[in-house]
Backbone as XML, in Angstrom:
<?xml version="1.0"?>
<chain id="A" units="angstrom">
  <residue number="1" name="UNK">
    <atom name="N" x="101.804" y="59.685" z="81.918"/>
    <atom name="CA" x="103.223" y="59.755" z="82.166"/>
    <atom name="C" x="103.687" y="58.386" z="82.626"/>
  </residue>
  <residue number="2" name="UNK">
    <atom name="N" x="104.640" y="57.906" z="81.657"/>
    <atom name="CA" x="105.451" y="56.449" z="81.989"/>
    <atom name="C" x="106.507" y="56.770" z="83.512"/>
  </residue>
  <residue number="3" name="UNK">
    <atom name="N" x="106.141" y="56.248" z="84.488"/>
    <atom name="CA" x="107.421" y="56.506" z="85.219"/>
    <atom name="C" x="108.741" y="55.248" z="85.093"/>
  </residue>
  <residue number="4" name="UNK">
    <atom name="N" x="108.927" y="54.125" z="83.978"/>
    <atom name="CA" x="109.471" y="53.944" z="83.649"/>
    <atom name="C" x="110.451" y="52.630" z="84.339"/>
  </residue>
  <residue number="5" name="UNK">
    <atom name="N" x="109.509" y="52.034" z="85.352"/>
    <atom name="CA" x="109.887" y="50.742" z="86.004"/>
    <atom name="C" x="109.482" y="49.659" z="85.243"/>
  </residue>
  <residue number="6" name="UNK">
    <atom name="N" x="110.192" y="48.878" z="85.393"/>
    <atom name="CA" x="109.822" y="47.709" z="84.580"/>
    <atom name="C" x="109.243" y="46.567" z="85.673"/>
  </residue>
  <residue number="7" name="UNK">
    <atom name="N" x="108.648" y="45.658" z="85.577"/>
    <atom name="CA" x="108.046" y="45.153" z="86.229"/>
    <atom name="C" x="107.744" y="43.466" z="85.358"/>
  </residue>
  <residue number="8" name="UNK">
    <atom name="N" x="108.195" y="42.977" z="86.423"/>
    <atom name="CA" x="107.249" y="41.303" z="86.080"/>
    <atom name="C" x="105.899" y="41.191" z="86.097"/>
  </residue>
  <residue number="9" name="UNK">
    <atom name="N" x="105.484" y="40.208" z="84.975"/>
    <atom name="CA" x="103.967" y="40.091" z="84.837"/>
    <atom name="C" x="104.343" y="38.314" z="85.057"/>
  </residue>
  <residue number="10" name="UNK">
    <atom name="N" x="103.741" y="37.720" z="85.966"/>
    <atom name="CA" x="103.838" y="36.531" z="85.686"/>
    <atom name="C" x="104.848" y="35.788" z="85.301"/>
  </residue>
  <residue number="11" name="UNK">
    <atom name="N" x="105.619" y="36.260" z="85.571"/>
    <atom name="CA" x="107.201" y="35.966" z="84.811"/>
    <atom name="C" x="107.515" y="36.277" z="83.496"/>
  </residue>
  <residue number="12" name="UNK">
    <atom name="N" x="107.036" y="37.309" z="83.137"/>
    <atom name="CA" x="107.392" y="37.485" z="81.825"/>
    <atom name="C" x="107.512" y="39.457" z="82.109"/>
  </residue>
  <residue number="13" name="UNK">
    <atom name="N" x="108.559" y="39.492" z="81.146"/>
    <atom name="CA" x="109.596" y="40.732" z="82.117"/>
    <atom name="C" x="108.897" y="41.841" z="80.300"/>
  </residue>
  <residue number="14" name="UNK">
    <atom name="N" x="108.791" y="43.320" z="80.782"/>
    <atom name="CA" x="108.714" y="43.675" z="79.704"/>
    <atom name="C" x="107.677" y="44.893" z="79.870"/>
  </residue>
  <residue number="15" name="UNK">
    <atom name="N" x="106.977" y="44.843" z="81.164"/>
    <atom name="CA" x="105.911" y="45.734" z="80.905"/>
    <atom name="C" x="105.989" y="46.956" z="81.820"/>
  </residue>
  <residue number="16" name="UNK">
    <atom name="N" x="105.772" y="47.917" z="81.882"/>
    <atom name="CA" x="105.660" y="49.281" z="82.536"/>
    <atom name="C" x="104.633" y="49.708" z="83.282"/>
  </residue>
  <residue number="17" name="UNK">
    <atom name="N" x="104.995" y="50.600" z="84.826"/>
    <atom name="CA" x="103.645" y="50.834" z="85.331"/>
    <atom name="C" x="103.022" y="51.756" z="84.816"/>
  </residue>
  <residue number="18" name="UNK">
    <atom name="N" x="102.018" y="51.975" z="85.393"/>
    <atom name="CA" x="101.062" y="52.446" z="84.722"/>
    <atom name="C" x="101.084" y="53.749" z="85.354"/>
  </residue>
  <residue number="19" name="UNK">
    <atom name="N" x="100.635" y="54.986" z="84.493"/>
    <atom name="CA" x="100.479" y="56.362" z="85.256"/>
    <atom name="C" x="99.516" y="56.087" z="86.354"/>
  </residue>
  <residue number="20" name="UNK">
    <atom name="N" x="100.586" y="57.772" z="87.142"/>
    <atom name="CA" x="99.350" y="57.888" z="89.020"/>
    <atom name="C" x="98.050" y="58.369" z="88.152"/>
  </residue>
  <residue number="21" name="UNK">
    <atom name="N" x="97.257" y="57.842" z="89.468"/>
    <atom name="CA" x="95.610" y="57.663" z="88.586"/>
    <atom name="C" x="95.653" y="59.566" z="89.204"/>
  </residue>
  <residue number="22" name="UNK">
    <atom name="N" x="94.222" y="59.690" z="88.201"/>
    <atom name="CA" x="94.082" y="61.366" z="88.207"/>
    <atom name="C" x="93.091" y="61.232" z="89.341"/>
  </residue>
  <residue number="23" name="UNK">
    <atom name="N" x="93.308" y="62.495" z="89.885"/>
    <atom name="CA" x="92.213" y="62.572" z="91.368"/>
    <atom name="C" x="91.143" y="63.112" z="90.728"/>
  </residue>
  <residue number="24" name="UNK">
    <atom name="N" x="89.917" y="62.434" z="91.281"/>
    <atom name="CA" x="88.543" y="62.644" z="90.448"/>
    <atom name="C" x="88.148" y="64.191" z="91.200"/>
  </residue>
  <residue number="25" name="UNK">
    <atom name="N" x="87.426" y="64.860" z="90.699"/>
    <atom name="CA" x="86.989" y="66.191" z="91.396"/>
    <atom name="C" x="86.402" y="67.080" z="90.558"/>
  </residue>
  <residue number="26" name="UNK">
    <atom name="N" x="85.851" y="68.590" z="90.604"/>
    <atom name="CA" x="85.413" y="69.034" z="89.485"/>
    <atom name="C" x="85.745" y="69.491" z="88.269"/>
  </residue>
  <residue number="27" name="UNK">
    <atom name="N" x="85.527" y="69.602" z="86.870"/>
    <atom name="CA" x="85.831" y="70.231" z="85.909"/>
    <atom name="C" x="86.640" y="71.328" z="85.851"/>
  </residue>
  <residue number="28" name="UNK">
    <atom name="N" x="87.314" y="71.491" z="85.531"/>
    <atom name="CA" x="88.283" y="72.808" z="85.513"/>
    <atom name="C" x="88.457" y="73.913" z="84.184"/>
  </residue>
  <residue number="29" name="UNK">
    <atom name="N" x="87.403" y="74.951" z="84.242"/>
    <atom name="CA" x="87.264" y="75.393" z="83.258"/>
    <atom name="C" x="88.240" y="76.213" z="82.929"/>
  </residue>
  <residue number="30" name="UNK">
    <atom name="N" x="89.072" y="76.102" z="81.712"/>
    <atom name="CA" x="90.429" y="77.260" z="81.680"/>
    <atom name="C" x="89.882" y="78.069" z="79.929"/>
  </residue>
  <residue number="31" name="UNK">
    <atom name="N" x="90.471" y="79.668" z="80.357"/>
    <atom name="CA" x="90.168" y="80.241" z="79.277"/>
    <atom name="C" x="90.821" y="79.511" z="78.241"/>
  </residue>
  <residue number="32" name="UNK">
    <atom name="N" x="89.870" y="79.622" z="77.018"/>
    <atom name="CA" x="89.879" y="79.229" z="75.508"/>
    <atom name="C" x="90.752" y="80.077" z="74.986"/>
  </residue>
  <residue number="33" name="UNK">
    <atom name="N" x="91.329" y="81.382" z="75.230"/>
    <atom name="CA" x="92.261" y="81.916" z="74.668"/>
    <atom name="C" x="93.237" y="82.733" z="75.276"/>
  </residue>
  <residue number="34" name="UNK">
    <atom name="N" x="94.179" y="81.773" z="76.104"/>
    <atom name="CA" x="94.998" y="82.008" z="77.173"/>
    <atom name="C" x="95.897" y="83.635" z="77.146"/>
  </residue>
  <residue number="35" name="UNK">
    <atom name="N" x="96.194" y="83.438" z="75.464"/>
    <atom name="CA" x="97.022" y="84.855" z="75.200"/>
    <atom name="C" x="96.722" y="86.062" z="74.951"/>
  </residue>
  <residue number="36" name="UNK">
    <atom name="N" x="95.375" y="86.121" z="75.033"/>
    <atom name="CA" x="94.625" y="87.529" z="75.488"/>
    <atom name="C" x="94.550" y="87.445" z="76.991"/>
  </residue>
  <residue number="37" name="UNK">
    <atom name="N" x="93.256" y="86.530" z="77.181"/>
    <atom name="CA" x="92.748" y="86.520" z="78.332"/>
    <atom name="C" x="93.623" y="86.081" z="79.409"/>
  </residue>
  <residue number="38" name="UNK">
    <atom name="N" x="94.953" y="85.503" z="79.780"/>
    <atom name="CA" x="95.951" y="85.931" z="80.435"/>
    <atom name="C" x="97.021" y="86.235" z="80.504"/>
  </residue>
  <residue number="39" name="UNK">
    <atom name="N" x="97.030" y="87.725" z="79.797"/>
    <atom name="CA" x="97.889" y="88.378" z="79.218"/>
    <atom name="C" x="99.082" y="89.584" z="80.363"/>
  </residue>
  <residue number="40" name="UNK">
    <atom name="N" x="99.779" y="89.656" z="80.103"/>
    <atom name="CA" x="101.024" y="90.748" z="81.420"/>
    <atom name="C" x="99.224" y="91.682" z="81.511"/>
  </residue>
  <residue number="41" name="UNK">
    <atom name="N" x="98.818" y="92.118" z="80.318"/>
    <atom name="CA" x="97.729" y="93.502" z="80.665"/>
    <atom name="C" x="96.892" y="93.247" z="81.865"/>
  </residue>
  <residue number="42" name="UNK">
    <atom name="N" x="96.471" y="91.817" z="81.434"/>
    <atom name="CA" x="94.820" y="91.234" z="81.975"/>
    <atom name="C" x="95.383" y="91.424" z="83.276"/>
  </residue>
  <residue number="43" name="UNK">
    <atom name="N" x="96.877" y="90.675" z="84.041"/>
    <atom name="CA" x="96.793" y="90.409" z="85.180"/>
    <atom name="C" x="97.151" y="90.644" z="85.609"/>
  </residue>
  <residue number="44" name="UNK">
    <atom name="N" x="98.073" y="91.976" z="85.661"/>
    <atom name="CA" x="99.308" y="92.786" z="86.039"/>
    <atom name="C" x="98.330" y="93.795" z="87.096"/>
  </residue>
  <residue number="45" name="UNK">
    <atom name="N" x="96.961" y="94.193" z="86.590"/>
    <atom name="CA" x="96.526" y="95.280" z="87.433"/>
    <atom name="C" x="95.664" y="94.876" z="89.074"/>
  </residue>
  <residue number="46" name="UNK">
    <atom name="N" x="95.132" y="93.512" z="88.917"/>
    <atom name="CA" x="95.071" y="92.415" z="89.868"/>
    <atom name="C" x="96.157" y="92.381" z="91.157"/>
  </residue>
  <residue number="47" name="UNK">
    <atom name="N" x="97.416" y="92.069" z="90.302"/>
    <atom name="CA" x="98.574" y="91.845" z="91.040"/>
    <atom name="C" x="99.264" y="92.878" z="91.570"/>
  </residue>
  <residue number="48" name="UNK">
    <atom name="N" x="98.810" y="94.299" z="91.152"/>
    <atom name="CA" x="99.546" y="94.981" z="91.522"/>
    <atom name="C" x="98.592" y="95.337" z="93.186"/>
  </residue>
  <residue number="49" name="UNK">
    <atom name="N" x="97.724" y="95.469" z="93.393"/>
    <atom name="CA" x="97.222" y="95.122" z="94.803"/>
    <atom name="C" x="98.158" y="94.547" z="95.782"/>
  </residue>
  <residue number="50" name="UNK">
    <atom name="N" x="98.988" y="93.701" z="95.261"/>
    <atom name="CA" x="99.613" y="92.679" z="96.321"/>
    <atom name="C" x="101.034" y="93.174" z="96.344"/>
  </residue>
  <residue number="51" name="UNK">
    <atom name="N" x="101.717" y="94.147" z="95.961"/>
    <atom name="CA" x="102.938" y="94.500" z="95.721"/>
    <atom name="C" x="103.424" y="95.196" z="97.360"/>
  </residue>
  <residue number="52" name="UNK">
    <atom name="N" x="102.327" y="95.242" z="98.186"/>
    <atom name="CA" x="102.810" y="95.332" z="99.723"/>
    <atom name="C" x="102.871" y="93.805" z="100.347"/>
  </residue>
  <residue number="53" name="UNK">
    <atom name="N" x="102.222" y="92.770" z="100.156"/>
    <atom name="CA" x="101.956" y="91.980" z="100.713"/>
    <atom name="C" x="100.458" y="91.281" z="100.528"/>
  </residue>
  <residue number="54" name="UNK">
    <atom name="N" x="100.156" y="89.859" z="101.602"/>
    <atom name="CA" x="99.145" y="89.539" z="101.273"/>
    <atom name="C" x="98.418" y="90.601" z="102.389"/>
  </residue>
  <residue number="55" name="UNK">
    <atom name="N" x="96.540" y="90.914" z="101.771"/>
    <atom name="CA" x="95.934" y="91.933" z="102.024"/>
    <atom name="C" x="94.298" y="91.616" z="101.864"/>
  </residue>
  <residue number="56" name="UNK">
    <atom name="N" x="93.756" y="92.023" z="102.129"/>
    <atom name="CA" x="92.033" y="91.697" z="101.909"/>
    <atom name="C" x="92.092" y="92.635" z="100.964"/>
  </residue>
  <residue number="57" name="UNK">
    <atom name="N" x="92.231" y="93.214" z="100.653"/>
    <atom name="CA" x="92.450" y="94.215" z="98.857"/>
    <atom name="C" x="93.465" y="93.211" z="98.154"/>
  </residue>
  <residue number="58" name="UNK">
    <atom name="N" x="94.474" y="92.858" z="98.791"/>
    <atom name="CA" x="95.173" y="91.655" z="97.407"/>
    <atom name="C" x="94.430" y="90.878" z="97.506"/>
  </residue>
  <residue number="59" name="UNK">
    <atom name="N" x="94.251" y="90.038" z="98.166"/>
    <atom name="CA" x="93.483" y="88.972" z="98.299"/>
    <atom name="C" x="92.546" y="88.910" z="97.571"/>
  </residue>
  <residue number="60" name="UNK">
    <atom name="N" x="91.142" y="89.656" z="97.474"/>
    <atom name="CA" x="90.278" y="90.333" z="97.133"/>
    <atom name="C" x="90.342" y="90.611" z="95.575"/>
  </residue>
  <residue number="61" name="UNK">
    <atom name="N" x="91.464" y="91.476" z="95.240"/>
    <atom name="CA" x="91.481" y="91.671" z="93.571"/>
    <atom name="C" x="92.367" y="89.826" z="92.936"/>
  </residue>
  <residue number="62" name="UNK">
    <atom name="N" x="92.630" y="89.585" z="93.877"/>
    <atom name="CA" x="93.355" y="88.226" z="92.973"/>
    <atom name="C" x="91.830" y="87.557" z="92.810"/>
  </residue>
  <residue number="63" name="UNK">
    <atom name="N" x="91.261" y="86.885" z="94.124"/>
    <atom name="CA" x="89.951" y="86.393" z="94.083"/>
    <atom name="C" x="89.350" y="86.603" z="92.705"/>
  </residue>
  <residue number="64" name="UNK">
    <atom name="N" x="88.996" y="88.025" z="92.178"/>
    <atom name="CA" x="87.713" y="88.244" z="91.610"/>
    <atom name="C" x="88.653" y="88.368" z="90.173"/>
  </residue>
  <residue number="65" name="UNK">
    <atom name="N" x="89.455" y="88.241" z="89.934"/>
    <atom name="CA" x="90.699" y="88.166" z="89.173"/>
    <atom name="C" x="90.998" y="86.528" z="88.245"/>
  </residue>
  <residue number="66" name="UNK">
    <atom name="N" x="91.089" y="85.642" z="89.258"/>
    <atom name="CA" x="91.674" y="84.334" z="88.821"/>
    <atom name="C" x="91.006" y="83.152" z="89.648"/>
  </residue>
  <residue number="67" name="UNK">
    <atom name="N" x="90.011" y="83.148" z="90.508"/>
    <atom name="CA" x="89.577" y="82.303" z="91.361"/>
    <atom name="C" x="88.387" y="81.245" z="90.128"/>
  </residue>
  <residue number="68" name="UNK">
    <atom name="N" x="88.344" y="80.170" z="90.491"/>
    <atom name="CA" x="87.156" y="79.547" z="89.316"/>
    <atom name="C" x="86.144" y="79.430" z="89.282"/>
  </residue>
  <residue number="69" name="UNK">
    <atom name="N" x="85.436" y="80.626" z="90.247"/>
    <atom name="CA" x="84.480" y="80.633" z="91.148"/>
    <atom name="C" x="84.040" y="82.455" z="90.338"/>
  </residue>
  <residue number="70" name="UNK">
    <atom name="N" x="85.166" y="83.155" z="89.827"/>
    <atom name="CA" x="84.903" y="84.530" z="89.997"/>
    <atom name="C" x="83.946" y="84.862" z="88.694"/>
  </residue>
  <residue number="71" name="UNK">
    <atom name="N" x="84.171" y="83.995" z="87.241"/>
    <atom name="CA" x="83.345" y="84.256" z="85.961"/>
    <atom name="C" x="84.015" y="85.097" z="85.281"/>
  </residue>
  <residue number="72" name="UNK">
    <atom name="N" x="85.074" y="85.293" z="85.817"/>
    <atom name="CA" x="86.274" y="86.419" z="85.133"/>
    <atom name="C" x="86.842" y="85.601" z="83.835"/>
  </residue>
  <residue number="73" name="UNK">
    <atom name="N" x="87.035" y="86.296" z="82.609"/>
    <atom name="CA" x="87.707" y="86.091" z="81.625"/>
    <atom name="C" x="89.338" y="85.175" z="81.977"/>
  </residue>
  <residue number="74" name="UNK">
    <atom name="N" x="89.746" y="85.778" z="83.251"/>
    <atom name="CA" x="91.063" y="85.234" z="83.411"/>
    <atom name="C" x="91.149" y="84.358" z="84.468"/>
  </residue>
  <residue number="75" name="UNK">
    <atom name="N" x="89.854" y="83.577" z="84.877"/>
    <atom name="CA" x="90.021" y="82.347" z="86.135"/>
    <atom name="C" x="90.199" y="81.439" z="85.500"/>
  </residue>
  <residue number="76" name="UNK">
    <atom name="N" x="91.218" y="80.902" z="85.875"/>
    <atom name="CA" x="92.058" y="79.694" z="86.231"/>
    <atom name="C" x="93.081" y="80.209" z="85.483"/>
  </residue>
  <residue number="77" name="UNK">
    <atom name="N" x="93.829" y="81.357" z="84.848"/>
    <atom name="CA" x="94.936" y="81.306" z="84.178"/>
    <atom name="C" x="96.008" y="80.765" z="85.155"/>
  </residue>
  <residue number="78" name="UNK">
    <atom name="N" x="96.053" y="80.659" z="86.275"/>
    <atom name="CA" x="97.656" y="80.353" z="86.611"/>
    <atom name="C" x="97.589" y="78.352" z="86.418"/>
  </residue>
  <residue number="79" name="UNK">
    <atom name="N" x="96.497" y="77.940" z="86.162"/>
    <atom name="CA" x="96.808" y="76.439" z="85.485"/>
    <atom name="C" x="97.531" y="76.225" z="84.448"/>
  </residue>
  <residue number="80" name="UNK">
    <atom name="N" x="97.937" y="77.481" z="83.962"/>
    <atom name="CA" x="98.978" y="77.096" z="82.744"/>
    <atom name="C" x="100.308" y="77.303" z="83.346"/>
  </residue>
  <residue number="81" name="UNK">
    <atom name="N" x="101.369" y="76.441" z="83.111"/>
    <atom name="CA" x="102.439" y="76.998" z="83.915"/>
    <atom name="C" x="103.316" y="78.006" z="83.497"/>
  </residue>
  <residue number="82" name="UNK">
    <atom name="N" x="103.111" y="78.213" z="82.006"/>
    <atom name="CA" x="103.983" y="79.314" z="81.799"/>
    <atom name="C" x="103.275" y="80.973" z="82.116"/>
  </residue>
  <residue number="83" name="UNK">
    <atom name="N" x="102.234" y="81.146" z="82.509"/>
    <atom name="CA" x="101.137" y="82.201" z="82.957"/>
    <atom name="C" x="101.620" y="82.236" z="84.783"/>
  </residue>
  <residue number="84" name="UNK">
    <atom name="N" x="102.156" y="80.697" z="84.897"/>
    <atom name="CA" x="101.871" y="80.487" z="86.424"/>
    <atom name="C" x="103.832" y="81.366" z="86.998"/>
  </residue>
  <residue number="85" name="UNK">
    <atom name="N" x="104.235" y="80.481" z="86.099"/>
    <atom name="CA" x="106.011" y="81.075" z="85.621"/>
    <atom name="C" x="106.423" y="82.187" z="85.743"/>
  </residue>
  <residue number="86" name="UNK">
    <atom name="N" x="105.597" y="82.711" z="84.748"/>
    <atom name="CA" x="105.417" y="85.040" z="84.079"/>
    <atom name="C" x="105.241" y="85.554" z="85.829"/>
  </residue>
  <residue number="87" name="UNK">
    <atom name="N" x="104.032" y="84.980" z="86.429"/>
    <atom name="CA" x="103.708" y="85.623" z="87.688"/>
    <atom name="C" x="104.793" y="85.462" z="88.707"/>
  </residue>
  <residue number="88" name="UNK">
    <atom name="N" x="105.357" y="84.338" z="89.029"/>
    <atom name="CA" x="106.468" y="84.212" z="89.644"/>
    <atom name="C" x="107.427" y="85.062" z="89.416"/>
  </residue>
  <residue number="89" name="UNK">
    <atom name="N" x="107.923" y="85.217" z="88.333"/>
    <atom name="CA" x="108.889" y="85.512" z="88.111"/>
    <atom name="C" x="108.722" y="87.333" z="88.088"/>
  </residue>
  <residue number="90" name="UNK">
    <atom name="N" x="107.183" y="87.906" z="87.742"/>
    <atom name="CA" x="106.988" y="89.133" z="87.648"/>
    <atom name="C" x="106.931" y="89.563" z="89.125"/>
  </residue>
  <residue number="91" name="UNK">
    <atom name="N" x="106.601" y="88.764" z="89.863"/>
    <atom name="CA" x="106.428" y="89.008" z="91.930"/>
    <atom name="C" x="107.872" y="89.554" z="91.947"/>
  </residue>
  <residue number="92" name="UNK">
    <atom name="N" x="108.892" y="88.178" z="91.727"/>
    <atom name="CA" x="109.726" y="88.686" z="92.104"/>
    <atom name="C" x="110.723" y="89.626" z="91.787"/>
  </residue>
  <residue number="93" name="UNK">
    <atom name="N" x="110.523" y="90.430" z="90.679"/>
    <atom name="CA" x="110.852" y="91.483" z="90.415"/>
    <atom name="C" x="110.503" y="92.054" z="91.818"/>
  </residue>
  <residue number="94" name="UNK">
    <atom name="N" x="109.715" y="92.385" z="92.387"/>
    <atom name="CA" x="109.359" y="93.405" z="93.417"/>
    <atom name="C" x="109.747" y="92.758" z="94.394"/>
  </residue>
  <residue number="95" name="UNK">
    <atom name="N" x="110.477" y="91.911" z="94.733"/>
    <atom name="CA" x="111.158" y="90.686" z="96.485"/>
    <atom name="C" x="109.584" y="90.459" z="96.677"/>
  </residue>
  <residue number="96" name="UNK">
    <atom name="N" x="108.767" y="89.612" z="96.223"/>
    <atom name="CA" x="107.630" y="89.059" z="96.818"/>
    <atom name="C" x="107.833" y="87.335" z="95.969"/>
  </residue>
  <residue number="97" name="UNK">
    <atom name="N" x="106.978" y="86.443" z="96.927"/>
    <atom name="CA" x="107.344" y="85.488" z="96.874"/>
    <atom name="C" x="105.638" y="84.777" z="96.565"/>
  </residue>
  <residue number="98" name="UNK">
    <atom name="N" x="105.523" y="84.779" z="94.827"/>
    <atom name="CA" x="103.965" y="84.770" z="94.593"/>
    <atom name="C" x="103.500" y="83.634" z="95.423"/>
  </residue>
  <residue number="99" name="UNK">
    <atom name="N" x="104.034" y="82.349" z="95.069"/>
    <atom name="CA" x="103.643" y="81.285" z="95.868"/>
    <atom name="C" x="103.076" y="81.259" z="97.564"/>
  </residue>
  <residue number="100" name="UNK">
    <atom name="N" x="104.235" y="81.713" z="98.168"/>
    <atom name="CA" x="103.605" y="82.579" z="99.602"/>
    <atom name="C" x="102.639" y="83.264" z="99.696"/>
  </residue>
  <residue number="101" name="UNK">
    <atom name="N" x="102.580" y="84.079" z="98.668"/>
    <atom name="CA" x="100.867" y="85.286" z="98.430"/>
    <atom name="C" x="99.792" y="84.419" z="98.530"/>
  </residue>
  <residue number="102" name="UNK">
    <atom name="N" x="99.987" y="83.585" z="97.684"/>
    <atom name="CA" x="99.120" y="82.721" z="97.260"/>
    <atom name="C" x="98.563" y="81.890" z="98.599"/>
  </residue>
  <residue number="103" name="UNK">
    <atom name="N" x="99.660" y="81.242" z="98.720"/>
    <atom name="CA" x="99.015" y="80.083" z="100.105"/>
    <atom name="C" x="98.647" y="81.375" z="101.276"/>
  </residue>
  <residue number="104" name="UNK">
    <atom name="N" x="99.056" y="82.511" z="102.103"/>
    <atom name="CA" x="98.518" y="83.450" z="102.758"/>
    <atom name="C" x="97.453" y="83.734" z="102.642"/>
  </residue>
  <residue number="105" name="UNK">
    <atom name="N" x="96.859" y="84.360" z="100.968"/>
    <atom name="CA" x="95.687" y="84.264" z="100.549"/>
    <atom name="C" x="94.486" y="83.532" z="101.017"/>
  </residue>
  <residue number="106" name="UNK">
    <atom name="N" x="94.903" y="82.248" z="100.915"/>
    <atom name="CA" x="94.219" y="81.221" z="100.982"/>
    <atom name="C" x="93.960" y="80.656" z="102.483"/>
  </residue>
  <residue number="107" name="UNK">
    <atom name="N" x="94.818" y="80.871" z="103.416"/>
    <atom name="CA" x="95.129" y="80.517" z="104.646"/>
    <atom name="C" x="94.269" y="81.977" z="105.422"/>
  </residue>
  <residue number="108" name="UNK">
    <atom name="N" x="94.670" y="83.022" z="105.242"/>
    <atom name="CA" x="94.287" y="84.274" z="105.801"/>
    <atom name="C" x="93.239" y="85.102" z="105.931"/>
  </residue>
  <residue number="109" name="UNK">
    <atom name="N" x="92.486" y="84.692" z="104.722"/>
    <atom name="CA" x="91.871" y="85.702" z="103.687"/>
    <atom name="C" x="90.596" y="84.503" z="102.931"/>
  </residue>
  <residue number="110" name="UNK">
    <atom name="N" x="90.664" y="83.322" z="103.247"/>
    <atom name="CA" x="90.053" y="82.221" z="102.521"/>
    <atom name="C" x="89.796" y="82.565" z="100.638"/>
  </residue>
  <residue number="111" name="UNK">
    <atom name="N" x="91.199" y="82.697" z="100.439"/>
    <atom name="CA" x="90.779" y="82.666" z="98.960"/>
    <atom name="C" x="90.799" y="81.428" z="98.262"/>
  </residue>
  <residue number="112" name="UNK">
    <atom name="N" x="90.376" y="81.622" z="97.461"/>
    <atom name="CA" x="90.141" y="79.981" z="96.772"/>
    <atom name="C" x="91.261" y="79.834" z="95.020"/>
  </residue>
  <residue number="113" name="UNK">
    <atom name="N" x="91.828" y="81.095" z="95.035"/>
    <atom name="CA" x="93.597" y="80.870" z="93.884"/>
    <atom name="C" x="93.975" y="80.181" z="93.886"/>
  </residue>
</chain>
């Protein structure tokens, strides 16, 4: 990604910075076939655990659900953002605020989502 400053080189005007460097860390394995494997079906029954709140049963079915750790068909789907989008936007159908689930999860419950 160009962020689109221009910048002097030596006096000679013309060149662009360079993208933020990527943070080194582990591999991130995402399903090979996002539109099955994170599908409203796949992840709707996961999520519905959490439709009170965050929970060691939500927590728990998201974990073994989407964590990259779990070997589940559907870990790491919320790296896609339109998978990440669907969920947002499907929470809040019910007044829940996925993002909040999420960090609670993680804060409460040590999930790793």
């Amino acid at each position: 990604q160009d962020y689109g400053s221009t910048v002097t080189w030596f006096g000679e005007e013309g060149g662009t910075c360079p993208p933020e460097p990527v943070a080194e860390g582990p591999e991130v394995s995402l399903p090979e076939d996002p539109s099955t494997q994170c599908s409203e079906a796949v992840l709707t029954p996961p999520l519905i655990a959490c439709v009170l709140g965050a929970s060691d049963g939500c927590c728990s079915s998201l974990e073994s659900a989407l964590a990259p750790s779990s070997g589940a068909d559907s870990a790491n789907c919320l790296c896609f953002s339109n998978v990440l989008q669907g969920v947002l936007d499907g929470a809040a159908n019910y007044n829940l605020d996925a993002m909040e689930l999420l960090e609670e999860c993680k804060q409460d419950y040590g999930s790793t989502v």
